[in-house]
PATI-452128 format. One record per residue (C-alpha): x, y negated, z negated; residue number from 1. Coordinates in steps of 0.25 Angstrom, whole numbers, padded with zeros to 4 digits, always signed. Layout:
! PATI-452128
x:X | y:Y | z:Z | resi:NUM
...
***
This chain:
! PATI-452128
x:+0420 | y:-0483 | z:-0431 | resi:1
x:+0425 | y:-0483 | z:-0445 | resi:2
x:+0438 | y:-0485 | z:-0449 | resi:3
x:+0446 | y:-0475 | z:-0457 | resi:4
x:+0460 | y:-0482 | z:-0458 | resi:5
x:+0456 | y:-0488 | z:-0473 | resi:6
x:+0456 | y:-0473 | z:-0477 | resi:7
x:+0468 | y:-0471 | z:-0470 | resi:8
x:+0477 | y:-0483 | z:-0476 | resi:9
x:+0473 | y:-0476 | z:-0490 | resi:10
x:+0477 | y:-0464 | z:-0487 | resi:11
x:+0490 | y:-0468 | z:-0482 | resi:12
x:+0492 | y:-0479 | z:-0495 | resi:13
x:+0488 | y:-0465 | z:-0503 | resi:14
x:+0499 | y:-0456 | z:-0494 | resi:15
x:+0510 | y:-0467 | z:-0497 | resi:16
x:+0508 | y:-0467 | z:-0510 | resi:17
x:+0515 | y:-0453 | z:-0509 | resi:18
x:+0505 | y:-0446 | z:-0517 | resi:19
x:+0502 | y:-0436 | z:-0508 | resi:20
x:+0516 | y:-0431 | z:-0507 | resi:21
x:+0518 | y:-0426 | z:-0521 | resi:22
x:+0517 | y:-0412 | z:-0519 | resi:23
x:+0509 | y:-0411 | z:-0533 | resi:24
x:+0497 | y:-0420 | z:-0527 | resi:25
x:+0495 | y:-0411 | z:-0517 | resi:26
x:+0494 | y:-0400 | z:-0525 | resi:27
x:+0484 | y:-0407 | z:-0534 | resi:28
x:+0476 | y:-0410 | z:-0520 | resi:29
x:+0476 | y:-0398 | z:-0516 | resi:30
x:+0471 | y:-0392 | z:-0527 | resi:31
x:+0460 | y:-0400 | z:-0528 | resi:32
x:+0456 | y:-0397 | z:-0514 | resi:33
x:+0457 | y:-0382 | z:-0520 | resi:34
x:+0448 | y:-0386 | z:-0531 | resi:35
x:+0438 | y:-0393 | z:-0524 | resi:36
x:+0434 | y:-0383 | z:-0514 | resi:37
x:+0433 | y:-0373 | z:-0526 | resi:38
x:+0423 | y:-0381 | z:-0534 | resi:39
x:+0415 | y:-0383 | z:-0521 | resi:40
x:+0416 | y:-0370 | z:-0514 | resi:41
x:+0400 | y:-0369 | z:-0516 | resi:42
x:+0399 | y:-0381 | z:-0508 | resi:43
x:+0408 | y:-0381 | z:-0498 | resi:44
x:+0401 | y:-0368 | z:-0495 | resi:45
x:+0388 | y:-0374 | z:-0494 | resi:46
x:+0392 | y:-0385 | z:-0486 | resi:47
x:+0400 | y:-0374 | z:-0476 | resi:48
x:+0386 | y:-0367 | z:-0475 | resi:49
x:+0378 | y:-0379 | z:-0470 | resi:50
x:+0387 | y:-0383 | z:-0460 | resi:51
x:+0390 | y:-0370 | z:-0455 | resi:52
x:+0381 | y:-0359 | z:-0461 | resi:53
x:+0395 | y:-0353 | z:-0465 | resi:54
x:+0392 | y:-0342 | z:-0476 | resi:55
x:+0402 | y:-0342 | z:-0491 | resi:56
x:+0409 | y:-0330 | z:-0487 | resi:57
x:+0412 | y:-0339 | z:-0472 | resi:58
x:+0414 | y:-0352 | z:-0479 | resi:59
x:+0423 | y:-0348 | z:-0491 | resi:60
x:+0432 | y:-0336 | z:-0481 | resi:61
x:+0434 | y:-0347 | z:-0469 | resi:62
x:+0434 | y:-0362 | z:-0477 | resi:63
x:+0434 | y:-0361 | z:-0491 | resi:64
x:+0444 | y:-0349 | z:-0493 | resi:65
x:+0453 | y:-0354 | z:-0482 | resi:66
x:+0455 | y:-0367 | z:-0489 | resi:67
x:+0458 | y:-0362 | z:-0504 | resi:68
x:+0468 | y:-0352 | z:-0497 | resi:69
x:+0475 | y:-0364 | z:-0491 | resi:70
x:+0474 | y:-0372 | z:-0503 | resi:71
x:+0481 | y:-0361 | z:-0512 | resi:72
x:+0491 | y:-0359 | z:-0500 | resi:73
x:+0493 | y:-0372 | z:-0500 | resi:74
x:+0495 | y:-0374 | z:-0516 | resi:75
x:+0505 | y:-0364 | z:-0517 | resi:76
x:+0516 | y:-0369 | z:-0506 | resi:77
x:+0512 | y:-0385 | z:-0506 | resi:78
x:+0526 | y:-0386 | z:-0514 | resi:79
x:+0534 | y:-0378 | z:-0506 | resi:80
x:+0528 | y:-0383 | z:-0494 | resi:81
x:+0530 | y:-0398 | z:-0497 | resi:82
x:+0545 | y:-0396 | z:-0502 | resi:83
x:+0556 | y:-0402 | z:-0494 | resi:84
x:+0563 | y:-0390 | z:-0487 | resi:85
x:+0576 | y:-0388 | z:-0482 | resi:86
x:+0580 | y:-0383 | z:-0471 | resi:87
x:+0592 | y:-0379 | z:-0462 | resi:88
x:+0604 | y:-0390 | z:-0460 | resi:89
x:+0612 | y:-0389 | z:-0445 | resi:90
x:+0627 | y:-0391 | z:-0444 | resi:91
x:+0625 | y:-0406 | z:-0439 | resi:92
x:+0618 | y:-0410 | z:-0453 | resi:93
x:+0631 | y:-0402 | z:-0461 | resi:94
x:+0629 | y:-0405 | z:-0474 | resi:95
x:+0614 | y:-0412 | z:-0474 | resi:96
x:+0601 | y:-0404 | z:-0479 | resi:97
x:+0590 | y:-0404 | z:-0472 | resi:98
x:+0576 | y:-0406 | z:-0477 | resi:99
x:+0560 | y:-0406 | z:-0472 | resi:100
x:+0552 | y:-0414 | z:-0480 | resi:101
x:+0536 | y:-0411 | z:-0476 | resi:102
x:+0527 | y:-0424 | z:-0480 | resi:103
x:+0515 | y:-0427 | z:-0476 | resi:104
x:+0509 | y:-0435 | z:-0464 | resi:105
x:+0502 | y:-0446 | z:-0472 | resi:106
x:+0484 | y:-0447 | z:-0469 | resi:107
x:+0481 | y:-0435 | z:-0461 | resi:108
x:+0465 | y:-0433 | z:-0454 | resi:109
x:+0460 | y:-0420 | z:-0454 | resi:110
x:+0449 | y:-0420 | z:-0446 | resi:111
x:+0440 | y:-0404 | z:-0448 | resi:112
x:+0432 | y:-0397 | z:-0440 | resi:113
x:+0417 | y:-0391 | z:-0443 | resi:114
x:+0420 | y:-0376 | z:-0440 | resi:115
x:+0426 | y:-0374 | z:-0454 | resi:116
x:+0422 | y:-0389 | z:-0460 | resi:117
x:+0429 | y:-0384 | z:-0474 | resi:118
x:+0440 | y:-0376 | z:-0471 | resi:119
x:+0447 | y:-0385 | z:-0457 | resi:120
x:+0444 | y:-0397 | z:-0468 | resi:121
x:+0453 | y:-0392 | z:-0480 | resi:122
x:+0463 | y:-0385 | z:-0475 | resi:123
x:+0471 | y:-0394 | z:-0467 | resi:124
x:+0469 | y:-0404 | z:-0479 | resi:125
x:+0476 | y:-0395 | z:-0487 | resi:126
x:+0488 | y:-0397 | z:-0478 | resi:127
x:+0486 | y:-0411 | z:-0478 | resi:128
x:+0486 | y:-0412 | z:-0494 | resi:129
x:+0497 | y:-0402 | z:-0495 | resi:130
x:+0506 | y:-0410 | z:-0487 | resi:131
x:+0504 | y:-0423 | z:-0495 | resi:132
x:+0495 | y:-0431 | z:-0484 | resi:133
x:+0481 | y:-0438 | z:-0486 | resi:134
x:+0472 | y:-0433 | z:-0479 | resi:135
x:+0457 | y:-0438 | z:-0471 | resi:136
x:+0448 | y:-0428 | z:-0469 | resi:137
x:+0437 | y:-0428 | z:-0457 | resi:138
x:+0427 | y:-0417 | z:-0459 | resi:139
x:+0418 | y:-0412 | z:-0448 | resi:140
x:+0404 | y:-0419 | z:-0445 | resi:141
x:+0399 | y:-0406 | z:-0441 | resi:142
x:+0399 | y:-0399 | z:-0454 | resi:143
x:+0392 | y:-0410 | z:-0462 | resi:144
x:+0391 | y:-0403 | z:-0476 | resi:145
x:+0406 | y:-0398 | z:-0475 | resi:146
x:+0411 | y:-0411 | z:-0470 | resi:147
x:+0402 | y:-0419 | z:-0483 | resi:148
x:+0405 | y:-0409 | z:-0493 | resi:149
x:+0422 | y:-0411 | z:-0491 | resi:150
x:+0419 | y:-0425 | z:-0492 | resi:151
x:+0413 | y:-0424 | z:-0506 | resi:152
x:+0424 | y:-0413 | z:-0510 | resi:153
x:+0435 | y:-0423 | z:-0504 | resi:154
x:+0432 | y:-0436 | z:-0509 | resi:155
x:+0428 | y:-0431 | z:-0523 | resi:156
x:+0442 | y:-0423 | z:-0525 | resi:157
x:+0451 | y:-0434 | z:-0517 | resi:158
x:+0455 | y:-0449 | z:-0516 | resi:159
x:+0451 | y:-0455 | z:-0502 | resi:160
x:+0465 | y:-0459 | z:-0501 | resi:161
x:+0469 | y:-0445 | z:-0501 | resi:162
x:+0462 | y:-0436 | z:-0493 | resi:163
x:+0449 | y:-0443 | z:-0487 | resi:164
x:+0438 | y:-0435 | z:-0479 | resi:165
x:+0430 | y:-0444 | z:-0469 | resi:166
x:+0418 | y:-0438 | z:-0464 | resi:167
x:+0411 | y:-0440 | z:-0451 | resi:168
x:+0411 | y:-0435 | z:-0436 | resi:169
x:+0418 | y:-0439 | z:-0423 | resi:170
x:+0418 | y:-0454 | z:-0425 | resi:171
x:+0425 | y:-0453 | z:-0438 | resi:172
x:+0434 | y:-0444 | z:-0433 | resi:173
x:+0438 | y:-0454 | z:-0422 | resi:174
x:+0439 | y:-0466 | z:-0434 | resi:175
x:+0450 | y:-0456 | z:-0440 | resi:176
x:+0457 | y:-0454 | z:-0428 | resi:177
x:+0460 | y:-0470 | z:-0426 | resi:178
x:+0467 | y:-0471 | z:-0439 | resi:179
x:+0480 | y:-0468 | z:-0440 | resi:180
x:+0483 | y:-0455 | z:-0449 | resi:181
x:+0496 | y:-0449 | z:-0451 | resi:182
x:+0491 | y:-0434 | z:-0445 | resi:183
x:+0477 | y:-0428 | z:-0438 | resi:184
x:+0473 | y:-0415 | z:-0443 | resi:185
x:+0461 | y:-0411 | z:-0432 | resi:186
x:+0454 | y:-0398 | z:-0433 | resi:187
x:+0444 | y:-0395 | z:-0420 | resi:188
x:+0441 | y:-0395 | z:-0405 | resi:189
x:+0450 | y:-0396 | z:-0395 | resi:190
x:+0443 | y:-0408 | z:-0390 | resi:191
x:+0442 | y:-0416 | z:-0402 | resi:192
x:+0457 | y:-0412 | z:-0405 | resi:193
x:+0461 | y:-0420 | z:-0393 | resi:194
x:+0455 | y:-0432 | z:-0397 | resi:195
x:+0462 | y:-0430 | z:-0411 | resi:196
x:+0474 | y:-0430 | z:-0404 | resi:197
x:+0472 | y:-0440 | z:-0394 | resi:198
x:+0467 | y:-0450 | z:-0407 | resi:199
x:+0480 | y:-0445 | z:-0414 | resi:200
x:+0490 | y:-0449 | z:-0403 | resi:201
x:+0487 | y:-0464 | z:-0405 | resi:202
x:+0493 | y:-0463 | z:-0417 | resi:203
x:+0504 | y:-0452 | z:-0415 | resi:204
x:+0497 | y:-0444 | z:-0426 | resi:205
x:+0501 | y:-0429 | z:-0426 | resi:206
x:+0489 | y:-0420 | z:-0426 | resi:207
x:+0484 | y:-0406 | z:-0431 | resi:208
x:+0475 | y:-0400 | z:-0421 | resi:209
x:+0466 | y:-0387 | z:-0425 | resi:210
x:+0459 | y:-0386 | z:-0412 | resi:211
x:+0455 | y:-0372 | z:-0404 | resi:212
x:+0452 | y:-0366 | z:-0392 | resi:213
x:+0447 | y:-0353 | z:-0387 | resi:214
x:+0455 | y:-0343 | z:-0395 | resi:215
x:+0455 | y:-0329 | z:-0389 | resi:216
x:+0455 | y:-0316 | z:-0396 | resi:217
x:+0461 | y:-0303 | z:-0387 | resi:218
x:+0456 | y:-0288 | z:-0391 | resi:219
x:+0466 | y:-0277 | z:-0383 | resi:220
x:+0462 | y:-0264 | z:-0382 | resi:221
x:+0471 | y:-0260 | z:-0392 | resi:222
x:+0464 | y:-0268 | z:-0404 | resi:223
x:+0457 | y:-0263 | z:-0414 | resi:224
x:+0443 | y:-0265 | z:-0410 | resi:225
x:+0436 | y:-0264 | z:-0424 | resi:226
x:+0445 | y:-0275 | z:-0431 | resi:227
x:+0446 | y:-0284 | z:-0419 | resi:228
x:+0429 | y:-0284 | z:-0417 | resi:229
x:+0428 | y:-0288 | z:-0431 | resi:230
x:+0438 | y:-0298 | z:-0432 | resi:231
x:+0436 | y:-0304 | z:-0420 | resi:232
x:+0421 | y:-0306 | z:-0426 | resi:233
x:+0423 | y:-0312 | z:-0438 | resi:234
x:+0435 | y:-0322 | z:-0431 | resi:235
x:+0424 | y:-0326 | z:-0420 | resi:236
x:+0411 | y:-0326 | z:-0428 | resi:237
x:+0416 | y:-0331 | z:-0442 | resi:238
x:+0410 | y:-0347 | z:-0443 | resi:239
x:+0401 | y:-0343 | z:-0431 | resi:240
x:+0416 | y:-0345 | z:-0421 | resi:241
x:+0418 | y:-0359 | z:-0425 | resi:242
x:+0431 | y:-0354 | z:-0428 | resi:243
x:+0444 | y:-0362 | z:-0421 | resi:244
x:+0452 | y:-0349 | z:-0421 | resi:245
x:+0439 | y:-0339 | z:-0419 | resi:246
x:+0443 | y:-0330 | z:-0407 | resi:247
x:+0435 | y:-0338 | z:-0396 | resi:248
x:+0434 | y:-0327 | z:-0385 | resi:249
x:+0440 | y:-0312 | z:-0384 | resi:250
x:+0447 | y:-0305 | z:-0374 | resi:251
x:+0445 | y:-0289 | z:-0377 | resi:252
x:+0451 | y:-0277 | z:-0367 | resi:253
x:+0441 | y:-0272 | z:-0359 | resi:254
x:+0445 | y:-0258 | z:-0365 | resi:255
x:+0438 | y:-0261 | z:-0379 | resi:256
x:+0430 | y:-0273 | z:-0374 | resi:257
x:+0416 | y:-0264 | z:-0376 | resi:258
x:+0422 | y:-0259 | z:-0389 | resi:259
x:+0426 | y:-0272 | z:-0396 | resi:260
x:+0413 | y:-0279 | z:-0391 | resi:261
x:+0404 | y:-0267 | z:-0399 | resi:262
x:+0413 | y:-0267 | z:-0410 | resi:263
x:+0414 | y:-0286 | z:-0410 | resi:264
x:+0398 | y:-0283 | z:-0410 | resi:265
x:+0399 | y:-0274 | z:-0422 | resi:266
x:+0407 | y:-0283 | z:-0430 | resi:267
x:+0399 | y:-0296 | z:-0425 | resi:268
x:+0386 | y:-0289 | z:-0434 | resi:269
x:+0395 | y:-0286 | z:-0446 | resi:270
x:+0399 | y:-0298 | z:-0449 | resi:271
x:+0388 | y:-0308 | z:-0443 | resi:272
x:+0376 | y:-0300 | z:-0439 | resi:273
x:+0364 | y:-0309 | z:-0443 | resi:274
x:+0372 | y:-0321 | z:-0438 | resi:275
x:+0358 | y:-0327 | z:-0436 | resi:276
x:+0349 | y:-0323 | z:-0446 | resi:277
x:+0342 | y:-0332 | z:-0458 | resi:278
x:+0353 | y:-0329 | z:-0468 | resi:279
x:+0364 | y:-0329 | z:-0457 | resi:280
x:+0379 | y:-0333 | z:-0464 | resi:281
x:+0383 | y:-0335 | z:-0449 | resi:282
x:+0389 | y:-0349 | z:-0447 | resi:283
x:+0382 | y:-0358 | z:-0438 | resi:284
x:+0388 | y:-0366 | z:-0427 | resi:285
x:+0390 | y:-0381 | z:-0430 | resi:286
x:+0381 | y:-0390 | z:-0421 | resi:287
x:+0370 | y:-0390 | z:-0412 | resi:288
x:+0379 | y:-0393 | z:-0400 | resi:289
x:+0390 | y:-0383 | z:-0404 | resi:290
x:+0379 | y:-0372 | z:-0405 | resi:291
x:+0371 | y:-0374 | z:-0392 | resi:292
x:+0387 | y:-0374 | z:-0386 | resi:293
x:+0389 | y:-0360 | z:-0391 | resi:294
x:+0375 | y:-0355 | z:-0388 | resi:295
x:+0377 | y:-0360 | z:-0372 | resi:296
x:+0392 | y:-0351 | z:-0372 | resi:297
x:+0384 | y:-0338 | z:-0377 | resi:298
x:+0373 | y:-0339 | z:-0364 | resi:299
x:+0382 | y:-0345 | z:-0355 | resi:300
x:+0396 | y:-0334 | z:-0356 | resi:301
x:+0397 | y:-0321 | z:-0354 | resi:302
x:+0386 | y:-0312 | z:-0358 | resi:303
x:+0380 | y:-0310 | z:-0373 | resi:304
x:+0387 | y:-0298 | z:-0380 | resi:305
x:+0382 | y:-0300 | z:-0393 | resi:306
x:+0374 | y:-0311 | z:-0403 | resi:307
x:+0371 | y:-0324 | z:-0393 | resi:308
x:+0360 | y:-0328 | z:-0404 | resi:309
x:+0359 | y:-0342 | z:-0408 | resi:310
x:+0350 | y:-0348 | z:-0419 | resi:311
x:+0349 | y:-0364 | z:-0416 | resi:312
x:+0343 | y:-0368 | z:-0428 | resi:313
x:+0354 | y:-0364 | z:-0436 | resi:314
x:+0365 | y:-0364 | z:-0426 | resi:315
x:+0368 | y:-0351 | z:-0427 | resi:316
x:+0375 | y:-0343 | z:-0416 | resi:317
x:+0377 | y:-0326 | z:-0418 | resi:318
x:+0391 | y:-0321 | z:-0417 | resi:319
x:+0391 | y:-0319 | z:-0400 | resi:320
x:+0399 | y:-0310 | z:-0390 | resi:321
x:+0399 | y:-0315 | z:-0376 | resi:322
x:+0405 | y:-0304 | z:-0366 | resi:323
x:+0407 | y:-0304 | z:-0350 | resi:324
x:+0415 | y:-0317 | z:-0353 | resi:325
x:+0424 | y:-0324 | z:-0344 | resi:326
x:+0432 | y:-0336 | z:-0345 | resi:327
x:+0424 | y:-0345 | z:-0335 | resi:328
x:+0412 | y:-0342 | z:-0346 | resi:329
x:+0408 | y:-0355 | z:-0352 | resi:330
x:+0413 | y:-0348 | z:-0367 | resi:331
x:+0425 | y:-0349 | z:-0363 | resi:332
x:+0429 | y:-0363 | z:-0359 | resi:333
x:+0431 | y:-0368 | z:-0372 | resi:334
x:+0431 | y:-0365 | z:-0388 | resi:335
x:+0417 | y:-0357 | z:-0393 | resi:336
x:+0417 | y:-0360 | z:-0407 | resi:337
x:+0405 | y:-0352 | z:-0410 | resi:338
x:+0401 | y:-0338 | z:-0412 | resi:339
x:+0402 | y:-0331 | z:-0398 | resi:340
x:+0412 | y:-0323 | z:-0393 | resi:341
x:+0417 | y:-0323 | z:-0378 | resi:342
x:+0423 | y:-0306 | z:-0375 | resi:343
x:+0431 | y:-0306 | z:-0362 | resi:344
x:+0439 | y:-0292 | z:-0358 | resi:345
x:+0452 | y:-0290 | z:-0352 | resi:346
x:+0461 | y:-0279 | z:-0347 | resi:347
x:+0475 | y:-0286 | z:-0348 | resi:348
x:+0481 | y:-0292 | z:-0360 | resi:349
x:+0489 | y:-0302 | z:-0350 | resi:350
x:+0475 | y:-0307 | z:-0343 | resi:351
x:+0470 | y:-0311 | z:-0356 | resi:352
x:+0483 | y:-0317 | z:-0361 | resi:353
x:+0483 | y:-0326 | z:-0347 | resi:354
x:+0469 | y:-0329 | z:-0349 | resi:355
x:+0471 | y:-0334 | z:-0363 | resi:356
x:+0483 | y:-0342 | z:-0360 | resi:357
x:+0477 | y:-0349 | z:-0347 | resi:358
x:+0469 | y:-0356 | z:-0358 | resi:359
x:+0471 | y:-0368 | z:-0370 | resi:360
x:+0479 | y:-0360 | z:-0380 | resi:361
x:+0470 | y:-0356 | z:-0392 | resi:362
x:+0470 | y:-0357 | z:-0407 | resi:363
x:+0470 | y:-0343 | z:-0409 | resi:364
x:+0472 | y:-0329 | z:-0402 | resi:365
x:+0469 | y:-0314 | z:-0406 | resi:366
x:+0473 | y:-0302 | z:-0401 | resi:367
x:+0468 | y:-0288 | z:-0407 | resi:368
x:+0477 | y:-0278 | z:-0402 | resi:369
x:+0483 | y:-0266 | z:-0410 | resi:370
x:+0496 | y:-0266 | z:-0401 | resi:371
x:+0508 | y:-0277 | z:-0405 | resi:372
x:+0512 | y:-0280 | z:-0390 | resi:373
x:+0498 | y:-0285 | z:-0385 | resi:374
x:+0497 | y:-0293 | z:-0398 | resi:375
x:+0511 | y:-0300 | z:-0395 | resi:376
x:+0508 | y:-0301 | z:-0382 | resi:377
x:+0496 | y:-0309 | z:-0384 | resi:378
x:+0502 | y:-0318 | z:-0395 | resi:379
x:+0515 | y:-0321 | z:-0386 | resi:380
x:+0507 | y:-0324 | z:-0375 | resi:381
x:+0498 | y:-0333 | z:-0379 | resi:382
x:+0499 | y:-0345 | z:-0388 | resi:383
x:+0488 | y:-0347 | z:-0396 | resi:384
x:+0486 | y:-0355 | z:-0411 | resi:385
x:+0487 | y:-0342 | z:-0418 | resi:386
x:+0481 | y:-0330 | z:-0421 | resi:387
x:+0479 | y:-0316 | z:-0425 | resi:388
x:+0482 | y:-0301 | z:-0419 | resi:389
x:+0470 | y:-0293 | z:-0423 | resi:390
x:+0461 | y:-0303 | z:-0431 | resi:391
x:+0456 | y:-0315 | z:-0430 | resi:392
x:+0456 | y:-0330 | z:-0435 | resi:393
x:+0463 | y:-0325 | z:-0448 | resi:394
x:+0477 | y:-0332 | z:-0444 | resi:395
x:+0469 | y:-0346 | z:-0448 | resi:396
x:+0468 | y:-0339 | z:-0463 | resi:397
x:+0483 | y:-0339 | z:-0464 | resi:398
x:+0491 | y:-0348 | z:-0472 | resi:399
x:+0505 | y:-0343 | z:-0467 | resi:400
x:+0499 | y:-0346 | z:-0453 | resi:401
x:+0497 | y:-0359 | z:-0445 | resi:402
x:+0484 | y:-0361 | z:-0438 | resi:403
x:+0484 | y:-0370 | z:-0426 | resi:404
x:+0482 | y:-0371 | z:-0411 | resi:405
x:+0491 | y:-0373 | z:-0399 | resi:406
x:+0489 | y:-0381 | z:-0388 | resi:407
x:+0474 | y:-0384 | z:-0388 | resi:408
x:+0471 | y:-0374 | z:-0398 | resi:409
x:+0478 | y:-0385 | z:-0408 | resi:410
x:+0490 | y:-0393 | z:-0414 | resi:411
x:+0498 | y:-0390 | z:-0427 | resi:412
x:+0495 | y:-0379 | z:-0438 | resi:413
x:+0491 | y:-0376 | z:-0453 | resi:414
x:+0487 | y:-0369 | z:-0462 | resi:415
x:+0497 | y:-0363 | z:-0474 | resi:416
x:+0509 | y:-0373 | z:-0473 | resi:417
x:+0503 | y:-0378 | z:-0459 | resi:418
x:+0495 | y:-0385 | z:-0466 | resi:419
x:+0507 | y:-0394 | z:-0475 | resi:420
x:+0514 | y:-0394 | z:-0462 | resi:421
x:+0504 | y:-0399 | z:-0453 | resi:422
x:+0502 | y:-0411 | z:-0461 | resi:423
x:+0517 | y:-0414 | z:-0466 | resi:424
x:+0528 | y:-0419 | z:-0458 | resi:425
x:+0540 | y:-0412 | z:-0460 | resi:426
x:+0552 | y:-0422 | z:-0462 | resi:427
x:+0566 | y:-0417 | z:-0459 | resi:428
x:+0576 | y:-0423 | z:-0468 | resi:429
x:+0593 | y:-0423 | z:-0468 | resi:430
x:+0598 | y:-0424 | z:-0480 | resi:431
x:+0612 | y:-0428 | z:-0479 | resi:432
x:+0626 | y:-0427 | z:-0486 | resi:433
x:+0635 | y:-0438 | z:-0491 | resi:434
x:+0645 | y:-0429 | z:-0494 | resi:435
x:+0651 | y:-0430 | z:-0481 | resi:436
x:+0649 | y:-0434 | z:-0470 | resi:437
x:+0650 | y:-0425 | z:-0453 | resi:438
x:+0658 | y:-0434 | z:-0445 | resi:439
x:+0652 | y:-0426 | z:-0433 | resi:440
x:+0640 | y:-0435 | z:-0430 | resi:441
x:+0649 | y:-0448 | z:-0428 | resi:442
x:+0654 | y:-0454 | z:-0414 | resi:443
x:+0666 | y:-0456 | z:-0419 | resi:444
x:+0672 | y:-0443 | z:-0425 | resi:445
x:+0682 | y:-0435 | z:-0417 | resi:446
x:+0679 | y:-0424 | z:-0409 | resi:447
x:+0663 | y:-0427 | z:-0416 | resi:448
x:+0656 | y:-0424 | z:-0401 | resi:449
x:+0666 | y:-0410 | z:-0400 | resi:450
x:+0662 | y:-0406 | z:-0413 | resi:451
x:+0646 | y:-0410 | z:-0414 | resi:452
x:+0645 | y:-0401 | z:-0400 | resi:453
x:+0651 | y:-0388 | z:-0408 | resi:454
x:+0640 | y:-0391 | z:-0417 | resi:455
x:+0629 | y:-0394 | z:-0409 | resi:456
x:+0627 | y:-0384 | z:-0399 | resi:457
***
């Protein structure tokens, strides 16, 4: 197995340099990330398409776009962001000033996954930069022309002993983990996250974990149908489900079950309805073994509501609905990652809450209701990654907002700022007087214990 700690010791000579901590260098690195994916746009595109038979309008909206918006996010608030700040001083510290100082870890592995090979590559790199670390990037073996194409656009705009990018599949993955980094930024299964973690532990290296999990969605009877058929669609069907935060399964009333299902239909042939034809824009699911996974659930849960056609040749599977669906069905035993959709009914909103929470917690939750006190009653019941009321998915497009899981669903959080404080250690600092000096905190003064017990209660 090869040895990665050569590429390592240079990074760290590099970080100790302490040119990644002048704020300027960062900027300049970030802009030329900016750049880079400009100027290649075309090809990154391309590259997107063979892997994944993503279309422009997919590739630019969920990987392209979503990068240049963190980046100019990013470029406007670094300074701020990497600034000393002040904060509150308590009466024990009388006459000091308080101060966090965020620096960065050191070498940080960011290890991506293939579901969106571009955008889950860049975007946590760009809180590795902005918080003044180097950085090694694993790409995903799975998505070959992606994974070879960010080799080429690294390695032509940066020094190795900057940001390095190291291609391969699970091995090289493994030869990574035995070296010691300063911090492990792992996006993917639940599975493989526990051998991050596990790998991590040997060395006390603190992780970031993007996992996932079976993320529910919840239509009441008070929703609106139209808007919550559509949206919930597009969140399922966009990158054919192989989406973290695609809404895995639904729970509708059984007063408007029959009504959201024509109206899911409806909105399933707008916006993909020749999923499998020759000039199809429809994204194809990534492997062999991943596909025949997927094509066992639709025959083997529930019953076939809509689409259930499959194309092998092309790995193609149409946008399905699977209704009559129970939790003993195999569909619902673990994550789908793929284009089918799992309808169960309800009556009582406090079933489906019990339901939910008898479960591994999920990255994401959504509730379409019209009425303020099912919605709290749902999001204070439940804890979940994040989420949205009435929508789908668009939480993860949010700067302001931090995307990560809980419990299995996931460790830590970026996006925005999440992303500079995820890879930063924040440093508290005292900054002390020698004007005078408080006698209080000495054994010796007089009546010191009376008086430090006033104080500290």
């Amino acid at each position: 197995m090869e040895s990665y700690g050569v590429l390592i010791k240079k990074q760290r000579e590099f970080y100790f340099s302490g040119k990644t901590k002048e704020v300027a260098f960062r900027v300049e690195a970030l802009k030329t990330l900016r750049n880079l994916i400009r100027t290649h746009e075309k090809e990154i595109m391309a590259a997107l398409h063979t892997d994944l038979n993503k279309s422009e309008f997919e590739s630019y909206t969920t990987e392209i776009g979503f990068v240049l918006e963190e980046l100019r996010y990013t470029l406007k608030h670094i300074e701020n962001w990497a600034k000393p700040r002040k904060v509150k001083t308590g009466l024990t510290g009388f006459g000091s000033k308080n101060y966090i100082y965020p620096e960065p870890y050191g070498v940080v592995l960011i290890i991506s996954p293939w579901n969106y090979p571009f955008q889950l590559a860049f975007a946590p790199l760009i809180g590795a930069i902005a918080a003044g670390n180097c950085a090694i990037l694993k790409p995903s073996e799975l998505t070959p022309k992606t994974s070879e194409l960010l080799t080429k656009l690294v390695r032509e705009n940066f020094q190795e002993e900057y940001i390095a990018i190291v291609e391969g599949g699970a091995e090289t993955s493994t030869a990574l983990l035995n070296e010691k980094t300063d911090y492990i930024f792992f996006t993917g299964s639940i599975a493989v996250g526990k051998v991050i973690m596990e790998a991590a532990a040997k060395h006390l290296t603190p992780v970031t974990l993007e996992l996932g999990g079976k993320s529910p969605c919840i239509v009441h009877k008070d929703a609106n149908l139209h808007y919550a058929a559509k949206r919930i669609a597009w969140g399922k069907y966009i990158n054919a489900g192989q989406t973290c935060v695609a809404p895995d399964y639904v729970y509708v009333h059984d007063e408007v079950k029959d009504a959201f299902l024509k109206l899911l239909t409806e909105a399933i042939d707008e916006l993909y309805g020749n999923a499998l034809n020759e000039k199809s824009q429809f994204t194809k699911i990534v492997s062999e073994r991943h596909f025949q996974r997927l094509k066992t659930f639709i025959y083997n849960s529930g019953t076939i509501y809509y689409g259930g056609e499959s194309e092998a040749e092309k790995q193609l599977i149409a946008p399905t609905v699977l209704s009559n669906i129970t939790w003993e069905d195999p569909i619902m035993e673990d994550e789908i990652f793929g284009p089918i959709l799992p309808v169960m009914r309800y009556e009582d909103i406090l079933q489906v809450i019990n339901e939910i929470n008898m479960k591994p917690k999920p990255l994401a939750l959504y509730i379409f209701s019209e009425v303020e006190r099912v919605q709290n009653k749902v999001l204070e019941s439940i804890s979940f990654g994040g989420g949205c009321v009435n929508d789908t998915v668009y939480h993860f497009t949010s700067p302001h907002l931090p995307f990560g899981g809980v419990g299995e669903s996931g460790i830590g959080a970026y996006h925005g700022k999440g992303s500079f404080d995820v890879f930063s250690h924040e440093k508290g600092i005292m900054k002390q007087t020698t004007r005078f000096d408080l006698p209080l905190r000495y054994p010796t003064t007089k009546y010191g214990l009376k008086l430090i017990k006033m104080i500290m209660k």
